[in-house]
N, C-alpha and C positions, 0 to 999 in steps of 0.2 A: 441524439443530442450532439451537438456539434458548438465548440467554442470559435464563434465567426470572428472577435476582433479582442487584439490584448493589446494593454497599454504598461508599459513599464518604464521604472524611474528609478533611478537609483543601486539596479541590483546587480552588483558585481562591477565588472567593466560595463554594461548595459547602463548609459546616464539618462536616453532618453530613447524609445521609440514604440513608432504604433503601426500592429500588423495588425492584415487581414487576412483570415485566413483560407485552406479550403476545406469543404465539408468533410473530405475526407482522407486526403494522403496531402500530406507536407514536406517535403525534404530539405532538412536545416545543413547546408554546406559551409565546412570553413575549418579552418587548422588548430590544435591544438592550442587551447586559451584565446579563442577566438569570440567566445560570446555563444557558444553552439550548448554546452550544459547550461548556461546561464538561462538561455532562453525556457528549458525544460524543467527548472528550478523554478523557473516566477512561476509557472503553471502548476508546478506543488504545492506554492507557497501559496494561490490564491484555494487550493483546499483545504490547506491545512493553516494557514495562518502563521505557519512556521518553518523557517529554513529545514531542508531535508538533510543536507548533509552537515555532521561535525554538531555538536553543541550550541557553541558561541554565535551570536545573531553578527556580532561584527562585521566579520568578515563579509556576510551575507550582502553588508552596504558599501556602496561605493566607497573608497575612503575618500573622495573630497565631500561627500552630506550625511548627516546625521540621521537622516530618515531614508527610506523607501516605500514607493507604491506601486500595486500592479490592479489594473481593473479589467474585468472581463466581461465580455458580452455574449450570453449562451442563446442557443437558438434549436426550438425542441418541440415538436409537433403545432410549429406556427404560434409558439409564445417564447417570450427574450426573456431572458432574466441578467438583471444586471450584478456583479457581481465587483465588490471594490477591498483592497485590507489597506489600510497605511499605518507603517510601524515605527518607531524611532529607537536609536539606541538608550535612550533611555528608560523602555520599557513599556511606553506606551501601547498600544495597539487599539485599530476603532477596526472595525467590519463591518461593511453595509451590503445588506442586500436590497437591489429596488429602490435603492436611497436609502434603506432605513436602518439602524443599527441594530444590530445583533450583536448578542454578548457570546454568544457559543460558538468556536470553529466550528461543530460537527453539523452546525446549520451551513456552511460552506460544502462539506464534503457532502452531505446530504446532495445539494443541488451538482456538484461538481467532481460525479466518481471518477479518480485519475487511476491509473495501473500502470506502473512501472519495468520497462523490460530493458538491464545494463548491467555493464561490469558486477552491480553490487547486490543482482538478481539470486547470484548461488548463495551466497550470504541465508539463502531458507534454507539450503540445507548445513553447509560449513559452520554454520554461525550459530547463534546459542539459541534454546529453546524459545526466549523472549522474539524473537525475527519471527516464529512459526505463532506463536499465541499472538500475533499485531495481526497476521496474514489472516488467521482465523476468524479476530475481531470485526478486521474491516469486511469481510464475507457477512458474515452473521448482519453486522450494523445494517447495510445496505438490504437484507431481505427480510428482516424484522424491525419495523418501525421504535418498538420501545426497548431494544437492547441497549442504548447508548446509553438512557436515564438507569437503566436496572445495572449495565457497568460502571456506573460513576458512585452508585448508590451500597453496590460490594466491595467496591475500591477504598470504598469511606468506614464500610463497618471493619474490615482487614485491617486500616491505618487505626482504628481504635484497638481496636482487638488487642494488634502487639505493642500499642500504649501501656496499656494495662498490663502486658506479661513483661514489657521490659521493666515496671513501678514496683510488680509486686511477688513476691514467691511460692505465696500460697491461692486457691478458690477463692473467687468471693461472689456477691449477685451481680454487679456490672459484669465483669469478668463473662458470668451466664449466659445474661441478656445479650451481651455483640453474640455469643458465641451462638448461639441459638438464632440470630437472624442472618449473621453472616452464612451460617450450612444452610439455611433457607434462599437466600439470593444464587452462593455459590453452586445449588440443585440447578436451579432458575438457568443459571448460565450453563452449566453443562448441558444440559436437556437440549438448548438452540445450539451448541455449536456440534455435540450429536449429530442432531438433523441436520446442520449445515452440512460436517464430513459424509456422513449418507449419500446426500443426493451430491456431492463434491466428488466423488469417488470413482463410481462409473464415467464422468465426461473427463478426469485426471486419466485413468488408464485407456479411453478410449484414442485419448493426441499422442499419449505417449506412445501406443501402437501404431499410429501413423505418421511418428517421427522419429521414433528410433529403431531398434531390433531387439531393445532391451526385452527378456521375457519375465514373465510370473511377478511383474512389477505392482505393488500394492500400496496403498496410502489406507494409515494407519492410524485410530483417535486413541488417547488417553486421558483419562479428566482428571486425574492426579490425586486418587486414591484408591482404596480397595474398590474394583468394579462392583463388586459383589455384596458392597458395605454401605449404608447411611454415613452421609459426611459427618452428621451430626455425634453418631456411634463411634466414629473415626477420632473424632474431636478428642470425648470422652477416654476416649484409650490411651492419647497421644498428650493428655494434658498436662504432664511432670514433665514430658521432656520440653513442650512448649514453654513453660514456666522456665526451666532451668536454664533452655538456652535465648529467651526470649523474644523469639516469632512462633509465626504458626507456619508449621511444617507442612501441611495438607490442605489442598481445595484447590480451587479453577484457578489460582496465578504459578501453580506445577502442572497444567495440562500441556502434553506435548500432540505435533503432529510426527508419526514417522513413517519413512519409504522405505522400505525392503526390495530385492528381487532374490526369489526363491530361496526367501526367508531370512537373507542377510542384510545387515544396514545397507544400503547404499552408499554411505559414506567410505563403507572398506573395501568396497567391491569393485567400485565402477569407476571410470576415469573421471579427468577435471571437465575433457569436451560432454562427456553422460550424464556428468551433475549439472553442469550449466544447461544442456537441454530440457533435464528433467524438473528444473528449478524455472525455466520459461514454460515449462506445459503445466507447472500447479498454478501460475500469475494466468496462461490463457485460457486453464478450464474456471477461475473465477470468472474471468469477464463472462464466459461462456454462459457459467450459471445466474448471474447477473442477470442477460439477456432473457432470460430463459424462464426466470421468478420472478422478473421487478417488467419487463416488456423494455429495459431500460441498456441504453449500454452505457461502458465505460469508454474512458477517452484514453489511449494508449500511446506513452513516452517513451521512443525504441532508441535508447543510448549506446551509439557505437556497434550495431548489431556485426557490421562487416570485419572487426577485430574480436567479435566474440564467437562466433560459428563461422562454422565453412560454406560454402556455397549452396550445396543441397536439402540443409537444417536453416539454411537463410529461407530458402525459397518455399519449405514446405510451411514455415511458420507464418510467411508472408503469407501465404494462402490460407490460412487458417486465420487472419486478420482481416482479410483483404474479404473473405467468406461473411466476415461478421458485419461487415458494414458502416464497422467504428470509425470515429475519425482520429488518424494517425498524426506522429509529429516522431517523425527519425532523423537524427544526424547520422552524419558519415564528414570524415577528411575526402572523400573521393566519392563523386556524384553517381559516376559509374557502376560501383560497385556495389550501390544498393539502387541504381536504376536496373539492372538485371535481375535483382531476385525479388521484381514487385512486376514484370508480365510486361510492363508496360504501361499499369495502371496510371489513371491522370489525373493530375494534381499541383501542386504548387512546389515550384524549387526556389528555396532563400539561399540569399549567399549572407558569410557573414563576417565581418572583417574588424578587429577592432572596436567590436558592442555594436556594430553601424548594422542593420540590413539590407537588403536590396534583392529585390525578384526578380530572377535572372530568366526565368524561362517559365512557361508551363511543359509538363509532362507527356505526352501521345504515347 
């Protein structure tokens, strides 16, 4: 799968332009606030429907228009699919795919799996268990077709559930009834991110042996109750204190993922350059398993790689990208420095100045 041509309007400094691209390596060049994240933002946003960084969609728009659009054109075993969002600050949002509208982002991401590799990559590990349960999500989504409707559908009995414990202080039948189907979904959901971690596991410590020297390195599932216990049993035990303090303490939205080496967090063991590689080889063994369950790849976003690793963690990961076949889209301030830890590989260099483009070269 390769995103041959994107069109953007509005987003950021970016007020108007239309790239093409190449199937597989891209090189976005140009200076600080030059339009170089921007460009890797619209490409989020036509997954997600939704600005990546920060909250607020404002800032996301040019400040001289009120709206933005970005549309894309995929191109994938000799069939296109069109790909359009246009938003406005007022709240609007339409999505089309093929022309035709769709109400659901996750029909965008479905068509348009993006993976992220930047500054805000170690963030899986640094960052709160919520970054590691999104990371999990989006694995699972993408190799089980009906996880997305069975998350939206637990998400909904959980938002009743602790309706009802913040209304009232004692049992009642509603109260039963969420409780009783929410432990039936929240099974539902651990069982697929289970088998997600499983087969995630062994391709996680396999890059990481061929990128670091870290040893006894492990990734680790929790589904955020007793292992050994029925949620539903868990429920029942835990129900005065849910009551008292009004949510529900236990089930799949406290499942964590953790890393160890030889048995300690990572977090207190290892340095900031160990966590940032080790936080780029959980995002390359997803694409990897992607490739591997779905026959499908991901399209890979390489933000600032040459400020974030050194030379020799540049060039092995570039390898390990460059192996899979995806098609890439890296910035750098300095063309050189990620022209060296990609072989020589050929492809497309943009320069980019003031939201403007321009293709300065191909690659040899």
């Amino acid at each position: 799968m390769s995103l041959e041509r994107l069109i953007i309007q509005n987003v950021r400094n970016i007020i108007d332009a239309e790239l093409v691209f190449h199937p597989q390596f891209n090189l976005i060049v140009g200076e600080n606030g030059s339009g170089k994240t921007s460009l890797l933002e619209s490409i989020q946003f036509l997954e997600k429907a939704r600005q990546y960084r920060g909250a607020r969609f404002a800032p996301f728009v040019n400040k001289s228009s009120d709206y933005c659009i970005v549309f894309g054109l995929l191109q994938q075993n000799n069939r296109s699919t069109r790909l359009g969002v246009h938003r406005s600050l007022d709240g609007k949002r339409v999505i089309r795919i093929n022309g035709e509208i769709v109400r659901r982002s996750s029909d965008l991401a479905r068509e348009l799996p993006v993976l992220y590799l930047g500054p805000e990559t170690i963030d899986l590990l640094l960052g709160a268990p919520a970054n590691r349960r999104r990371f999990l999500n989006w694995g699972v989504f993408h190799v089980e077709p009906q996880f997305g409707v069975l998350w939206l559908e637990a998400n909904r009995s959980l938002k009743q559930r602790n309706s009802i414990l913040r209304k009232s202080s004692t049992e009642s039948n509603e109260l039963n009834v969420w409780t009783k189907l929410l432990a039936k979904q929240a099974e539902q959901i651990d069982k697929s991110r289970a088998e997600y971690h499983k087969r995630l596991e062994p391709l996680f410590t396999k890059i990481v042996s061929s990128l670091s020297g870290l040893q006894g390195v492990k990734l680790e599932y929790s589904r955020g109750w007793n292992k050994d216990a029925a949620l539903i049993a868990c429920y029942q035990d835990q129900i005065a204190i849910d009551l008292r303090r009004g949510f529900t303490q236990l089930g799949f939205q406290r499942s964590e993922l953790k890393i160890t080496a030889k048995g300690e967090p990572v977090t207190t063991i290892c340095s900031r350059g160990e966590l940032k590689v080790l936080s780029w080889a959980l995002i390359l063994a997803q694409g990897k398993l992607l490739e591997e369950e779905n026959g499908s790849q991901a399209l890979y976003l390489v933000d600032d790689m040459a400020s974030e690793l050194d030379l020799a963690h540049r060039t092995s990961i570039c390898a390990w990208l460059e192996k899979s076949g995806s098609q890439i889209f890296a910035t750098s301030l300095d063309a050189n420095s990620l022209r060296e830890s990609w072989h020589g590989n050929r492809g497309k260099e943009f320069h980019v100045e003031h939201g403007r483009f321009t293709v300065k070269e191909y690659i040899d």
